[in-house]
C-alpha positions in Angstrom: 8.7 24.9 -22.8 6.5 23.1 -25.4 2.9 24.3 -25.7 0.8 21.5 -24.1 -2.1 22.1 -27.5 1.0 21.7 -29.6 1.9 18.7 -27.9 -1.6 17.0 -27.9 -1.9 17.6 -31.6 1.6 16.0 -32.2 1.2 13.0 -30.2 -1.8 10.1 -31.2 -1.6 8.3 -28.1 -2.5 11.7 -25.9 -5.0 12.9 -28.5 -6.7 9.1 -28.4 -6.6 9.3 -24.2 -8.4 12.9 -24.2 -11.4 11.3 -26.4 -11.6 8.2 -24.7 -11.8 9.9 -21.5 -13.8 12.6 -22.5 -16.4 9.5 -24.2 -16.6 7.8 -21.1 -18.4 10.3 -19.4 -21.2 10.8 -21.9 -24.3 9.7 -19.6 -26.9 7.1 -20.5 -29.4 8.1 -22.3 -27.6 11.7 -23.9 -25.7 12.1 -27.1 -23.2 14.3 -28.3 -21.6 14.9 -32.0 -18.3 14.4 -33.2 -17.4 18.3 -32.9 -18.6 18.6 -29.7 -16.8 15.1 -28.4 -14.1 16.7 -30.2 -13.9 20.4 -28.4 -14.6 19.0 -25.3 -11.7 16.5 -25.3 -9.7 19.8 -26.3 -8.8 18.6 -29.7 -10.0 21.4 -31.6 -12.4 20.8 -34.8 -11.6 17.3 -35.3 -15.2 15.7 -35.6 -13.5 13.6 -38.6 -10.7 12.7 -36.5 -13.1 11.6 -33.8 -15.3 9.5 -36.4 -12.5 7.2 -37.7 -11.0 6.9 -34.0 -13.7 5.5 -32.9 -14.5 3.2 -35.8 -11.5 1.6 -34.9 -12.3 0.7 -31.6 -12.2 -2.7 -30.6 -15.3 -4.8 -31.2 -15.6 -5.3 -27.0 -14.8 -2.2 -25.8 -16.5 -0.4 -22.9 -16.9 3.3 -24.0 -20.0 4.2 -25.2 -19.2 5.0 -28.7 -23.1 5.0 -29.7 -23.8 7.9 -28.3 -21.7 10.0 -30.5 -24.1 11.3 -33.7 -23.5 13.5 -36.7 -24.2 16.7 -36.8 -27.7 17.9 -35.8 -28.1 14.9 -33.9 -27.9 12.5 -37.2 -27.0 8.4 -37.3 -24.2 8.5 -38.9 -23.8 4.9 -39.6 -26.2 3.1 -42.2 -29.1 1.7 -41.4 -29.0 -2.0 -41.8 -25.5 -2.3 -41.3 -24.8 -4.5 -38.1 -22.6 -1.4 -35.9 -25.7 1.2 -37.0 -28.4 -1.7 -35.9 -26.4 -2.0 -32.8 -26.0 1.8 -32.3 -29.6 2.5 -32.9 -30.8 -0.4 -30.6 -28.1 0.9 -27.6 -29.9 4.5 -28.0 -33.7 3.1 -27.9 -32.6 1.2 -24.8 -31.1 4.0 -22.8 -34.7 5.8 -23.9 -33.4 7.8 -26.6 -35.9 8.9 -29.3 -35.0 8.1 -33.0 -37.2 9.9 -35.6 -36.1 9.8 -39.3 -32.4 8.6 -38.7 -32.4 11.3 -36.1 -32.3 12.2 -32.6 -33.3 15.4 -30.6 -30.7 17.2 -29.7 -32.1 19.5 -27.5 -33.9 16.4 -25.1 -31.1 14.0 -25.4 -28.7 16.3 -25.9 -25.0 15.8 -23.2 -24.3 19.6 -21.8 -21.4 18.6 -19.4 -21.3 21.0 -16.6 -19.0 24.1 -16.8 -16.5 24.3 -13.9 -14.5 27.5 -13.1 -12.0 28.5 -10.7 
């Protein structure tokens, strides 16, 4: 029997379907960081992973890939360039706070829900 982890880790198209689903359900108007999009997807520490997945997304897609920040709640794309413009004017109008290239975690902050049983 092959260790479902083990399985996710070998296979691209499974690990890309557990971020995009897990992305999808980041509310308006809350944020969460690579490593965190990454654990709760079940991929591990794979903030990296997450970052160049999702700067190869298609140029129309649907998820809400600005809400994913750096660590600490920082833009991680540059200022000026036209996908951090775009990022940074998606946040403001979801009424997310930007203050020095950063947003408050602990406000805007995504804390999905914990389910047990």
């Amino acid at each position: 029997m092959t260790d479902p982890i083990q399985a996710c880790e070998n296979d691209p198209q499974i690990r890309r379907t557990a971020l995009y689903s897990t992305l999808a359900q980041v509310p308006e108007g809350k944020v969460v960081s690579y490593g965190q999009l990454a654990e709760l997807a079940g991929l591990g520490r794979a903030a990296r992973w997450v970052g160049r997945t999702l700067s190869q997304l298609p140029g129309d897609t649907k998820l809400p890939w600005h809400r994913v920040l750096g660590a600490g709640g920082r833009i991680s794309l540059p200022a000026g360039s036209p996908s951090g413009d775009e990022q940074r004017a998606r946040l403001r109008m979801e009424g997310v706070t930007i203050l020095n290239n950063r947003v408050d975690i602990r406000r805007h902050g995504w804390r999905p829900v914990e389910h047990s049983g």
